[in-house]
C-alpha positions in Angstrom: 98.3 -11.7 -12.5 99.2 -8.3 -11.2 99.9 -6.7 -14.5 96.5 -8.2 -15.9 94.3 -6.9 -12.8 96.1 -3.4 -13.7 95.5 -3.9 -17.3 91.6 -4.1 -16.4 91.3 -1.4 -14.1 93.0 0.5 -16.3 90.2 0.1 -19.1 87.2 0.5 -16.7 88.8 4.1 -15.4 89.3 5.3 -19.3 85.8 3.7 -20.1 84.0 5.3 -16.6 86.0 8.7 -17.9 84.9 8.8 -21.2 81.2 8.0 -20.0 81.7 11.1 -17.8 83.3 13.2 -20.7 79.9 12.3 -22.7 77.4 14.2 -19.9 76.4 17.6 -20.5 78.5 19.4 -18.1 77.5 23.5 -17.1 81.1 25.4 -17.0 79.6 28.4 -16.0 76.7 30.0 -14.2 75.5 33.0 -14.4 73.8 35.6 -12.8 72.2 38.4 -14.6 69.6 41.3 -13.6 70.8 40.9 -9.3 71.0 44.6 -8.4 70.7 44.4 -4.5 70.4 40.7 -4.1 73.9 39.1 -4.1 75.0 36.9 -6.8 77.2 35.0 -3.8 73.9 34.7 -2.0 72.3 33.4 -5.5 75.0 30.5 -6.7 75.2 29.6 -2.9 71.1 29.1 -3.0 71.4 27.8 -6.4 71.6 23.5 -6.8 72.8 23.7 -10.3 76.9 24.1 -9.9 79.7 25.1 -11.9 81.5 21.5 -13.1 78.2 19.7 -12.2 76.2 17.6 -14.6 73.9 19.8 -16.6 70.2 18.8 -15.0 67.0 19.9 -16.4 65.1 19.0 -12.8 67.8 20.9 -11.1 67.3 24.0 -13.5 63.3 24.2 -13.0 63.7 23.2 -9.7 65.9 26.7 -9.0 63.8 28.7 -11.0 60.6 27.9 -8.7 63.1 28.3 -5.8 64.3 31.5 -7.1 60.7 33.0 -7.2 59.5 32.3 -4.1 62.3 35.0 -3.1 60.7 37.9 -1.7 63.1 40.1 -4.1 62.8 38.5 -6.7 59.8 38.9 -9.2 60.2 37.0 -11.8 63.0 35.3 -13.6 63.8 32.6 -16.1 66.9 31.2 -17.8 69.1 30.2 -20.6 71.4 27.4 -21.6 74.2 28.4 -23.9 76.6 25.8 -25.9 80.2 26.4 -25.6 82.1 23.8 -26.6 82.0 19.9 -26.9 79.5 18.8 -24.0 80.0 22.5 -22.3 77.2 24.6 -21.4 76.4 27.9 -19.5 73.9 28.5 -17.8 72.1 32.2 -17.3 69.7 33.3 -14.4 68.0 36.1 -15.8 66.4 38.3 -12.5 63.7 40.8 -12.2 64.2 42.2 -8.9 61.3 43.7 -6.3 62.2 46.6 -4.0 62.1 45.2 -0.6 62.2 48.1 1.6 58.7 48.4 2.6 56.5 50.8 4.9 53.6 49.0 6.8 50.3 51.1 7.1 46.7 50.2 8.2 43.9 51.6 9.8 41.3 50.2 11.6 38.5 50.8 14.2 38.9 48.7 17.2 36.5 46.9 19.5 35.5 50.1 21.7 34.9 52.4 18.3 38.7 53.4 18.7 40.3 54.8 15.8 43.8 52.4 15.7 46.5 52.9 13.3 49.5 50.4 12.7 53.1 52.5 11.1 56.0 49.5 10.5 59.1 49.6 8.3 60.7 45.9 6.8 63.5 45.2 4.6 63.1 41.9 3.0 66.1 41.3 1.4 68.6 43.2 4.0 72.5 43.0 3.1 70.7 41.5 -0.4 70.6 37.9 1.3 67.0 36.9 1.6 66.6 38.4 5.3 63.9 39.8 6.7 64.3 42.7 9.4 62.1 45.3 11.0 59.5 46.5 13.4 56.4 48.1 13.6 54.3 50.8 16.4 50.8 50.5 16.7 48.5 52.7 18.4 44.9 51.5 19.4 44.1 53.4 22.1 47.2 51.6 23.8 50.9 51.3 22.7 52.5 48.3 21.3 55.6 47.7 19.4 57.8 44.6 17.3 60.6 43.4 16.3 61.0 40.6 13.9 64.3 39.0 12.3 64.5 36.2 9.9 67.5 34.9 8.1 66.2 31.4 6.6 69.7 30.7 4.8 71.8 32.4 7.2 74.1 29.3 8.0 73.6 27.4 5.1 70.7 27.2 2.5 68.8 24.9 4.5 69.3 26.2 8.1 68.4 29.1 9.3 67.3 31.4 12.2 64.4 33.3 13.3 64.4 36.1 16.5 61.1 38.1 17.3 60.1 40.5 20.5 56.9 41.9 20.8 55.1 44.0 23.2 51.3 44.1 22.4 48.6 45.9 24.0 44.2 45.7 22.8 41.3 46.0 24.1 39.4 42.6 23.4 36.1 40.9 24.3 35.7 38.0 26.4 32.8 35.9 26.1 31.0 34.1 29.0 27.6 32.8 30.3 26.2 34.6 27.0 27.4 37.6 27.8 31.0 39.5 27.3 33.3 42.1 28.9 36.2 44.1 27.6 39.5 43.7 29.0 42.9 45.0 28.1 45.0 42.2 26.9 49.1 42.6 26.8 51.0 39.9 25.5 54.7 40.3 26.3 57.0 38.0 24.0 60.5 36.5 23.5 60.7 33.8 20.7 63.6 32.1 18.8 63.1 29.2 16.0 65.5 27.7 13.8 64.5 27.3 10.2 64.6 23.8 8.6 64.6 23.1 4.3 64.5 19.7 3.7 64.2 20.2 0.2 62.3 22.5 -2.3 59.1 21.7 -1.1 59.1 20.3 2.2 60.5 22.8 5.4 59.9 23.0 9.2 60.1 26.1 11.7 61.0 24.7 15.5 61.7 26.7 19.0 60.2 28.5 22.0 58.2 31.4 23.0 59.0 33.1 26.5 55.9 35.3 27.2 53.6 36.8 29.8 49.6 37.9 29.1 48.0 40.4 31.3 44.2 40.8 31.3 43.0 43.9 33.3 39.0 44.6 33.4 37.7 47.5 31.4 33.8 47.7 30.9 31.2 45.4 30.4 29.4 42.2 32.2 31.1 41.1 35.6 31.2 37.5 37.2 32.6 36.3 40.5 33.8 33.1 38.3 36.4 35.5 35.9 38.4 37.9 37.3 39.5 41.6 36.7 42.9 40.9 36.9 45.1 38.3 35.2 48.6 37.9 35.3 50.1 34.6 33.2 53.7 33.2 32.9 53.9 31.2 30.0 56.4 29.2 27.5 55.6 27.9 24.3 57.0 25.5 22.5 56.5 25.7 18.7 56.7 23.7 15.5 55.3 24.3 11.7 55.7 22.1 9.3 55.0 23.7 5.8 54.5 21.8 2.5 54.9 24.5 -0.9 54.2 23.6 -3.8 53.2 26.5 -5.4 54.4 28.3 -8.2 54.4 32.1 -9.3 53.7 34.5 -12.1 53.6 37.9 -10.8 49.9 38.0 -9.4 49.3 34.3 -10.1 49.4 31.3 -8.3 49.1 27.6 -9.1 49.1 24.4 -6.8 48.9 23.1 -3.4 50.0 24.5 -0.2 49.8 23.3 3.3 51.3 25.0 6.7 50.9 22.9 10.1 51.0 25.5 13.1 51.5 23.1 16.5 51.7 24.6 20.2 52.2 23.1 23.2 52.0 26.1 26.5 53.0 25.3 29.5 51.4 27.5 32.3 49.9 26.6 36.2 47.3 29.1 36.9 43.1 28.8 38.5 41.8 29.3 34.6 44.3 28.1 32.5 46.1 24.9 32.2 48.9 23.1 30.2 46.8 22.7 26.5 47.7 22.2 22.5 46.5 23.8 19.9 47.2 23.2 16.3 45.3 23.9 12.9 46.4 23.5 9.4 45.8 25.6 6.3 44.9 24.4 3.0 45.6 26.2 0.4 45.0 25.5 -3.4 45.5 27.8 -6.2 44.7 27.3 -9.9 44.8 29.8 -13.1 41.5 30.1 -15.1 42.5 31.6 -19.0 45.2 34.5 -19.1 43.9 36.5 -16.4 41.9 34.4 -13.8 43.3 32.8 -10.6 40.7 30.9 -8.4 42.1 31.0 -5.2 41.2 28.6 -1.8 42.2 28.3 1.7 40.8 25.7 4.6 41.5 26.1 7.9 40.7 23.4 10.7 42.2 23.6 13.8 41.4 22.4 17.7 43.3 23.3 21.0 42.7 21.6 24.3 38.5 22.1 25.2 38.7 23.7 28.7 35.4 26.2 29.2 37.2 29.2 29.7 36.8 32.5 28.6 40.0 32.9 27.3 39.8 30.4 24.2 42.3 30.7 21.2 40.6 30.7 18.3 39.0 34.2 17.4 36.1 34.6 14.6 37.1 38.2 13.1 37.3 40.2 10.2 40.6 39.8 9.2 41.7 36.8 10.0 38.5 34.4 8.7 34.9 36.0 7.8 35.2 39.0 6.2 32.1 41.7 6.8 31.4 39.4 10.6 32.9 42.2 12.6 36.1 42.6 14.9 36.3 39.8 17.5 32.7 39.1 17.9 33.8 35.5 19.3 35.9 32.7 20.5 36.1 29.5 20.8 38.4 25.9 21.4 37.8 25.2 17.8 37.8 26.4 14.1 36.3 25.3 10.5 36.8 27.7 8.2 36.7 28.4 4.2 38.1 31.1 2.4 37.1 30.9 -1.9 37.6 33.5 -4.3 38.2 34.4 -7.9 40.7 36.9 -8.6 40.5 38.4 -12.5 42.9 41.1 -13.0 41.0 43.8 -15.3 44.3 45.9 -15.7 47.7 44.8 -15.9 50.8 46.9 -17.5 54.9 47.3 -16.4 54.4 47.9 -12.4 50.4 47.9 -11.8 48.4 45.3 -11.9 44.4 45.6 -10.5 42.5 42.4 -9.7 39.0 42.3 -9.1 37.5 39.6 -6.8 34.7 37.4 -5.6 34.6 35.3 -2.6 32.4 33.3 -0.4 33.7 32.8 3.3 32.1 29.9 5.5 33.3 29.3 9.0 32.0 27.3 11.9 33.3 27.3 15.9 33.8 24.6 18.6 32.2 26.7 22.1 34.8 26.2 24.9 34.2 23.1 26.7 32.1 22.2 23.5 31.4 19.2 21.7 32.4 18.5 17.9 29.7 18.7 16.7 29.4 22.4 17.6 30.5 22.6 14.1 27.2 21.2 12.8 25.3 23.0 14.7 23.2 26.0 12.9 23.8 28.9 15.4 27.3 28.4 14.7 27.7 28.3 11.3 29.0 32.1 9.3 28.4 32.5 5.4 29.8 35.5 4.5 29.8 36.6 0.9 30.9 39.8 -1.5 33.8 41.7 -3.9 36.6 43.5 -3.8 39.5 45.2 -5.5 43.5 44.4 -5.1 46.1 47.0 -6.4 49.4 45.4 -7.0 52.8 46.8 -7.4 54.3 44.0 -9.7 58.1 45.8 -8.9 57.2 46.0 -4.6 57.4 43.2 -2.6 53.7 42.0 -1.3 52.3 45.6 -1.9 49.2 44.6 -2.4 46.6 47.2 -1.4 43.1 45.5 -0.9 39.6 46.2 -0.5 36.5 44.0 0.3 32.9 44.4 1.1 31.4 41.3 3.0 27.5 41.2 3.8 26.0 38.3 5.7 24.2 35.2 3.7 23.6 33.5 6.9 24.9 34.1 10.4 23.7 32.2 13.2 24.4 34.8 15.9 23.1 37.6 13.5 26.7 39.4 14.6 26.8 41.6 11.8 25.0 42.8 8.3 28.8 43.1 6.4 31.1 45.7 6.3 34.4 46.6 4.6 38.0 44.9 5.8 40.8 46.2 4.2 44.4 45.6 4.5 47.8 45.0 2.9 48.9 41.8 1.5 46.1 39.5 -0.8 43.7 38.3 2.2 45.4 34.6 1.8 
């Protein structure tokens, strides 16, 4: 009986063996084009092995992985017969240069000519981390520093550490009127770095921070002081869905980025409060050079009718041509649409032109919902622009839009230019 059972067993391990000597197996991966990006780093990101079955899913599902790199600017593969059921596999790598200066100008609130001067590396030690720091003069002196290593333990965790000291000059709104106060916002913050898989990821930790608010000019009220001093921590959470792909300056598909906050704080004007808005963002390619792009915004944080609400209506951040923070408020509805068509496109330049229509709506602290129905609260902003991309530079994208006003309930503004690095969304 025991010499039969063997006899079996014996068959189904030669039969399971020569199933498994039948799959397409790779033998050997390779890694071709990686100048400053380390091919360690690459096979350790990489889900298609060496002695692994050879997996068409796997293969596409790298390649999108592969170009969301920031050094990375395009890249494709090949599948090579060997022997038998033998292949090998070749990552072929176009590489951006990741080292890259931070610039912008801007006039602030007061009519203050601001400048901001930063220096990142993207791909520092050639392992997909992000270091550096910036200086910014508004009138005031601020300063960052931000690290980011999202497969610095493994390819799914990873760590994120950022300090920043930042000083402006803001408006705060109240009783229909507004004052200027100096606002500095003193951080601490470290999040760990979650990839569930290819398309699904979460960023978690906490923020250690003080905000000081000292008067400068404008309206006065017995109910707001001149002087605020705030101890807060923040806890933190986004939850990111990509499923976008990339071709150069294209984009394609769906995106959507959760941002939660819960602050913790015990002061006369400010309580414990959420906040949290998610982005929607969609993407599609129209013929060889078009790309319509789309990004909704709706967010809320706890109503309390305070001064010091969250959400900001300004140029760069939601309407462009409305003006520098011309308002706040406990909630946002917002719409970002353009159409990108690049008229020139050769080795390492590519120039878009663009389109867009932006469409916002706010929630007034201590508001109601339906704020965002409401007529004097509702921004159209329309206009054009131009984008200068460096296809070789990572996210050197110069940009240029003019917005004028189709219809603003406040009548804050008649347009204006917003510029900036980086496509807008």
């Amino acid at each position: 009986m025991i010499r039969k059972n063997f006899f079996f067993l014996t068959l189904f391990l030669l039969f399971v063996g020569f199933l498994h000597s039948q799959e397409n197996q790779v033998i050997q991966v390779k890694i071709e084009g990686a100048e400053k990006l380390k091919t360690s780093f690459v096979n350790k990101i990489l889900t298609t092995k060496k002695y692994q079955k050879l997996d068409s899913i796997k293969l596409e599902n790298d390649l999108i992985f592969l170009k969301r790199l920031p050094a990375i600017s395009n890249a494709f593969y090949e599948v090579h017969f060997v022997e038998k059921n033998n292949y090998e596999v070749l990552f072929f790598l176009e590489e951006n240069f990741t080292i890259i200066p931070e610039v912008n100008f801007w006039t602030t609130t007061n009519k203050q000519f601001a400048f901001k001067i930063g220096l990142y590396d993207y791909n520092l030690f050639g392992r997909n981390i992000t270091f550096g720091g910036f200086y910014q003069n508004n009138g005031f002196n601020s300063y960052g520093v931000n690290f980011r290593a999202p497969n610095l333990f493994t390819k799914k965790w990873g760590l994120a550490v950022n300090h920043q000291n930042w000083k402006s000059e803001e408006p705060l709104f109240f009783k229909n009127t507004s004052a200027n106060y100096l606002y500095n916002n003193i951080s601490f913050e470290v999040l760990a770095l979650h990839q569930f898989n290819l398309k699904n990821s979460i960023d978690f930790g906490v923020n250690i921070f003080s905000e000081d608010y000292t008067y400068l000019s404008g309206a006065t009220d017995s109910s707001v002081p001149q002087k605020l001093n705030l101890n807060k921590a923040l806890f933190k959470l986004v939850y990111t869905y990509d499923a976008l792909n990339y071709f150069y300056q294209y984009v394609s598909g769906f995106k959507s980025v959760l941002y939660a906050q819960y602050v913790l704080t015990e002061n006369d004007f400010q309580n414990e409060f959420l906040i949290a808005w998610n982005d929607f963002l969609y993407f599609k390619r129209v013929g060889n050079k078009g790309n319509w792009a789309n990004r909704l915004r709706f967010g809320l944080s706890t109503n309390e009718n305070s001064p010091f609400a969250p959400f900001a209506l300004d140029n760069n951040v939601n309407i462009r041509g409305v003006g520098f923070l011309v308002d706040r408020g406990t909630g946002v509805a917002t719409l970002n649409s353009e159409f990108r068509y690049t008229i020139y496109d050769k080795n390492w330049l590519a120039i878009q032109t663009n389109i867009f229509t932006d469409i916002g709506s706010w929630r007034d602290p201590g508001g109601e919902l339906n704020d965002f129905l409401k007529s004097e609260k509702l921004r159209i902003y329309s206009g054009f622009g131009l984008r200068f991309i460096s296809k070789k530079v990572y996210n050197a994208t110069f940009r240029i839009d003019y917005g004028f006003k189709v219809y603003d309930g406040k009548s804050n503004s008649k347009g204006g230019l917003v510029f900036g690095i980086g496509q807008y969304f």
